[in-house]
C-alpha positions as CSV (number, residue, x, y, z in Angstrom):
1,X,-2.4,0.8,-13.2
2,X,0.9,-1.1,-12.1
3,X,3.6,-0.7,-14.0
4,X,5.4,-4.4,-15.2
5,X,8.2,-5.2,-12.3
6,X,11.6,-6.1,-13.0
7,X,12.3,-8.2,-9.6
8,X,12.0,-11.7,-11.7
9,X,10.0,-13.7,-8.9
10,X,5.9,-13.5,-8.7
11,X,5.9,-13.1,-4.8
12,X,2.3,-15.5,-5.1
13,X,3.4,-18.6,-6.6
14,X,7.0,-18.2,-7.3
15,X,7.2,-18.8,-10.7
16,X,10.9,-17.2,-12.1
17,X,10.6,-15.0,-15.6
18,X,13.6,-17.1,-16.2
19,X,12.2,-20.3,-16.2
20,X,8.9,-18.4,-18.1
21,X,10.6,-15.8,-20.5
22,X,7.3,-13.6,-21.6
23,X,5.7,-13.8,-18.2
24,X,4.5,-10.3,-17.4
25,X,5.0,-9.7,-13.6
26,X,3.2,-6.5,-12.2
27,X,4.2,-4.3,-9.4
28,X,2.0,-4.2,-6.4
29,X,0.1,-0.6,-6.0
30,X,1.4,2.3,-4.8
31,X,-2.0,3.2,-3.0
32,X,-2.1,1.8,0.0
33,X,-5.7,0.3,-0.1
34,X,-5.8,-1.2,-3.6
35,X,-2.1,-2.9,-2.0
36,X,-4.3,-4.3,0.9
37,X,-6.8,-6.0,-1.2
38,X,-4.2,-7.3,-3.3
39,X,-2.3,-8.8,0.3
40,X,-6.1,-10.2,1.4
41,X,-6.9,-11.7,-1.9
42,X,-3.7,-13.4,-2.2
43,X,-3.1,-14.4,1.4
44,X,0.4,-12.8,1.3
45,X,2.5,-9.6,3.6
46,X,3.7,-6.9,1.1
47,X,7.8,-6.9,1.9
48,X,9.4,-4.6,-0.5
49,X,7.9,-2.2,-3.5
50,X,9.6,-4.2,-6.1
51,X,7.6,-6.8,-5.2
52,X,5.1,-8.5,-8.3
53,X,2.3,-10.5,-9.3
54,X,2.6,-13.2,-12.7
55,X,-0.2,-12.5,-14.9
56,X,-1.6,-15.9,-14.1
57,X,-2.8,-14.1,-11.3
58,X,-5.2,-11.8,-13.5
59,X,-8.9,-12.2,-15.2
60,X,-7.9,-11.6,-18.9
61,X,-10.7,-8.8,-18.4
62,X,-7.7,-6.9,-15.9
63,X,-5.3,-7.4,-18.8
64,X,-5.1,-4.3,-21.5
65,X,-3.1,-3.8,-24.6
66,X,0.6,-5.1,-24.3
67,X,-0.3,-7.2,-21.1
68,X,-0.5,-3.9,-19.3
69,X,-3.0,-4.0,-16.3
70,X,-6.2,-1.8,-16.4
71,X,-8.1,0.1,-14.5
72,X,-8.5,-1.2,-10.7
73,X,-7.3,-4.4,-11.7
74,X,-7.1,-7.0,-8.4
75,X,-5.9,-10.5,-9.0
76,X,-6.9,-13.6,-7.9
77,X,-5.5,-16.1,-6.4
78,X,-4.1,-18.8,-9.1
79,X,-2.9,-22.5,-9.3
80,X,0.2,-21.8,-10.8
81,X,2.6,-25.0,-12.2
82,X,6.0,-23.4,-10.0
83,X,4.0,-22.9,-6.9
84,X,3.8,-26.0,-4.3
85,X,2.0,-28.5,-4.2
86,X,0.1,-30.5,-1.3
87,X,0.1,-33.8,-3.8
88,X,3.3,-35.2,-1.0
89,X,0.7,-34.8,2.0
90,X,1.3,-37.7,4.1
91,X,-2.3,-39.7,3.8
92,X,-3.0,-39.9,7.4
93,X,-5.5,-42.2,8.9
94,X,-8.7,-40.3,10.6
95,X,-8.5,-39.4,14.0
96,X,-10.8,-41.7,15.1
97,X,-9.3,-45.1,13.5
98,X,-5.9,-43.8,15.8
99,X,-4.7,-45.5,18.4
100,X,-4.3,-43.9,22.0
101,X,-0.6,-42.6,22.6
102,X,0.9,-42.6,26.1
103,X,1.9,-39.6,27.1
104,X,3.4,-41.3,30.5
């Protein structure tokens, strides 16, 4: 069970207690292979061990009493509203309607 963290930042998607007061952020695991699966499922390196996770990460079934997490909880990855967005992709014509650049 990780204990709440007090960094302020969910290392996933960014979003700032600040911005969301009564966000509950965990601390990554202190075992090291329960802190590998968390890395693989959210695509992300492990820096520092006040490092944490929003809640938005979470299955409510992972969430206990007080927002604490249970058992072997492991989070998912989440959309969350603070992380970015891919909606200012540049729409790019397929590579086949491209014309032929010059290299010369």
């Amino acid at each position: 069970m990780a204990p709440s963290g007090k960094s302020g930042i969910c290392c996933a998607c960014g979003k700032k207690r600040s911005n969301h007061p009564g966000i509950r952020l965990h601390l990554f695991p202190k075992d090291a292979r329960r802190r590998m699966q968390w890395m693989r499922t959210l695509d992300i390196a492990f820096e520092r061990s006040s490092q944490t996770i929003c809640e938005d990460h979470f299955d409510a079934k992972w969430l206990g009493t007080r927002g604490k997490l249970v058992g072997n909880a492991v989070p998912r990855p989440a959309e969350c509203p603070d992380a970015p967005s891919m909606d200012h992709a540049i729409d790019a014509a397929p590579v086949s309607e491209m014309q032929h650049l010059s290299l010369g």
